[in-house]
C-alpha positions as CSV (number, residue, x, y, z in Angstrom):
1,X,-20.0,12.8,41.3
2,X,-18.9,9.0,41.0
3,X,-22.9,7.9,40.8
4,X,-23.5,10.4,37.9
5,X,-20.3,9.8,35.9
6,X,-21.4,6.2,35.1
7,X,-25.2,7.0,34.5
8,X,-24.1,10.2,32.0
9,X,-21.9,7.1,30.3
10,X,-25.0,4.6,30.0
11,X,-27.3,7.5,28.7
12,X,-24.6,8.4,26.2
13,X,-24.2,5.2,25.0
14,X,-27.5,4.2,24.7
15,X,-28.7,7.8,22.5
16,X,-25.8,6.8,20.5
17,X,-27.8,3.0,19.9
18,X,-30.7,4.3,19.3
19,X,-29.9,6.7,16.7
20,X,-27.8,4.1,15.1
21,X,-30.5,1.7,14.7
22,X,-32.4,5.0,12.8
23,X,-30.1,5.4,10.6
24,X,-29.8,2.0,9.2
25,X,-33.9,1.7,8.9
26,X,-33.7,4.6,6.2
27,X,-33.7,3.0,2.5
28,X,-31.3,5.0,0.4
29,X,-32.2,4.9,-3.2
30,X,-29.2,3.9,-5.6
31,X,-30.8,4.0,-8.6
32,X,-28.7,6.2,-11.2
33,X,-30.2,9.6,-12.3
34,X,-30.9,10.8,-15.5
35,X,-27.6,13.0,-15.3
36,X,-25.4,10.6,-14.4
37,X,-27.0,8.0,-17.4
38,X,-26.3,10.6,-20.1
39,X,-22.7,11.3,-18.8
40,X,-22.2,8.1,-18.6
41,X,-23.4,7.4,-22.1
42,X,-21.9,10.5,-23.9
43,X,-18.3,10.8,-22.0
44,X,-17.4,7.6,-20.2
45,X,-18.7,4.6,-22.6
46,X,-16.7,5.9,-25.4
47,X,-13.6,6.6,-23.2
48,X,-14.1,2.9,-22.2
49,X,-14.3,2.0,-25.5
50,X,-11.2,3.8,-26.8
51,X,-9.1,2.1,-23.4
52,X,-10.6,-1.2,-24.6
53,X,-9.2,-0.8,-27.8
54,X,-5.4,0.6,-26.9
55,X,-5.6,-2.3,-24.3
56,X,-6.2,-5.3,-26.7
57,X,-3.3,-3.3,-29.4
58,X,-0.9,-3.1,-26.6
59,X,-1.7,-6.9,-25.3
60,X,-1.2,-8.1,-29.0
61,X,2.6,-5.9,-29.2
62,X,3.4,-7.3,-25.8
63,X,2.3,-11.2,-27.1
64,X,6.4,-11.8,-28.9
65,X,7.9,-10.4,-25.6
66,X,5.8,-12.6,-23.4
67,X,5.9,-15.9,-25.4
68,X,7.1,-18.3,-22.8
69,X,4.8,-17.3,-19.7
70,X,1.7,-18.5,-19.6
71,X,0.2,-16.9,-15.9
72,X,1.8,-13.7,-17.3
73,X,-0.4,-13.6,-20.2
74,X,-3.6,-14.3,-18.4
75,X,-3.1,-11.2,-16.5
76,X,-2.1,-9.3,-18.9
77,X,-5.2,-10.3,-21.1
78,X,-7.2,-9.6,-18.1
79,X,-6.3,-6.0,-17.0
80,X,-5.7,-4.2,-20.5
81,X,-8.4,-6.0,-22.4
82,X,-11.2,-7.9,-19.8
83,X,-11.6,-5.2,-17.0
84,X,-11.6,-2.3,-19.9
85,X,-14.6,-4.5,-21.9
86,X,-16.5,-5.2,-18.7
87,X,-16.3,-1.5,-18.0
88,X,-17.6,-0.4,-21.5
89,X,-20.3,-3.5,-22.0
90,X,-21.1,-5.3,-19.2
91,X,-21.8,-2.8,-16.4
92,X,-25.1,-1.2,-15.9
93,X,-25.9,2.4,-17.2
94,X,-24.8,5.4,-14.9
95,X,-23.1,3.0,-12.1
96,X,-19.9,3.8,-10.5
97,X,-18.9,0.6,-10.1
């Protein structure tokens, strides 16, 4: 019993290797379909849009209450007007990202 136990181990682990080296030799194709393009184009780019736009209005009210920090402003400009515009414009059709 104490010669098999560490064989039955070493066989174990070496299956498990070799179908982990499988695995990552299959490519995966990420292109976006032509489902996920069109939702993206008829439901998410004009949400983005419409977030884009209440971000930069609600950056502008928030400016006079904000006047004296600079590093505040930055981030501020950066998560209700940047991220929301790089969302809408910049990323690629159909990505999740």
């Amino acid at each position: 019993m104490n010669k098999l136990a560490p064989m039955l181990l070493a066989a174990l682990l070496a299956g498990g290797a070799a179908q982990a080296s499988d695995s990552s030799l299959s490519q995966v194709d990420e292109a976006p379909s032509a489902g996920a393009m069109a939702f993206d184009l008829l439901l998410v780019r004009p949400l983005g849009l419409v977030t884009t736009v209440l971000g930069t209005g609600i950056f502008i009210l928030q400016l006079p209450f904000d006047f004296g920090s600079e590093n505040s402003k930055g981030k501020a400009f950066d998560t209700l007007v940047a991220e929301p515009a790089r969302y809408t414009f910049v990323r690629e059709l159909g990505s999740t990202e």
